[in-house]
C-alpha positions in Angstrom: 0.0 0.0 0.0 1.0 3.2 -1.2 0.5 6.6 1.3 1.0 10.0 0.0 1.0 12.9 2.5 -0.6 16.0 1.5 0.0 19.2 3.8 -3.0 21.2 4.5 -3.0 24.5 6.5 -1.0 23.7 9.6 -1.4 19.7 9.2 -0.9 16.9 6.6 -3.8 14.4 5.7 -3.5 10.9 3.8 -6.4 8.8 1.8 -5.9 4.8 1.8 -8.2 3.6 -1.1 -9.6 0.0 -1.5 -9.0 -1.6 -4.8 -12.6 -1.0 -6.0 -11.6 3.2 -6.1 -13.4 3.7 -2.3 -11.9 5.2 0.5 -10.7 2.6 2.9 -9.4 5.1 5.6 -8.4 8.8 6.0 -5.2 9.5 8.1 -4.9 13.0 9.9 -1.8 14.4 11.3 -1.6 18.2 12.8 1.1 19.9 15.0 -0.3 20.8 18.7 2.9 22.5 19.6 4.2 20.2 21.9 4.0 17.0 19.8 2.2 15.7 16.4 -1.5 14.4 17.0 -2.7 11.5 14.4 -5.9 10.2 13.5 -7.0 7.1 11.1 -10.7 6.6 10.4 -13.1 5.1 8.1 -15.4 7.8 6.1 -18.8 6.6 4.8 -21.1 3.6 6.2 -18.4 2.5 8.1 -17.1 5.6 9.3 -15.8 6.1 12.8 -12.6 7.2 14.3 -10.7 4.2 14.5 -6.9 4.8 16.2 -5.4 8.3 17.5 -2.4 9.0 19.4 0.7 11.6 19.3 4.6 12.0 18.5 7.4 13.8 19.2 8.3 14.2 15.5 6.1 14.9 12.0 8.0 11.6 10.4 7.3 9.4 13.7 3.5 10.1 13.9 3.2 9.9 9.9 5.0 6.7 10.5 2.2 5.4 13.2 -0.8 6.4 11.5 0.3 4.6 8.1 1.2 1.7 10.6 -2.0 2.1 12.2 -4.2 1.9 9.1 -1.9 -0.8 7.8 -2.6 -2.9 11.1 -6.8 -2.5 10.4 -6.0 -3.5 6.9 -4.8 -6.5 7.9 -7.3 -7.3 10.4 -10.2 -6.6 7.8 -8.1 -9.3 5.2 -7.8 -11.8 8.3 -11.8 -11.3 9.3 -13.1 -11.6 5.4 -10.5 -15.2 4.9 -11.9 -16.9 8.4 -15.4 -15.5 7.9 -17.2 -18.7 7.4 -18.6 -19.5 4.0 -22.0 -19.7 3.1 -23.4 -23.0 0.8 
């Protein structure tokens, strides 16, 4: 997965999309003064904030928001594969 950082205002923001061109998840991260706050959350019928948290550095919280939304993508993969089937 690919994640390109956009800066906006004071902040930067992110868009994960799904294969099928929706947006999977939206990533947030803006400067507080002391430290970076980031957000990941789903938009739409899903939507809902889904991880936050804060780092000393702009590259460290980029880093744990990508890692963040990268963590739900993998626990939406593992969810769909031991979903059980229907006959």
């Amino acid at each position: 997965m690919s994640i390109v950082w956009e800066k906006d205002g004071e902040g930067f923001y992110a868009t994960v999309m799904e294969p099928a061109g929706e947006i999977r998840f939206r990533l947030t991260v803006e400067n507080s003064g002391a430290h970076w706050n980031w957000t990941v959350w789903r938009p739409g019928k899903y939507a809902g904030t889904l991880h936050r948290g804060h780092a000393l550095t702009l590259h460290a919280a980029m880093w744990d928001a990508e890692r963040s939304a990268l963590r739900q993508q993998d626990f939406r993969a593992a969810d769909q594969t031991s979903a059980p089937k229907s006959k």
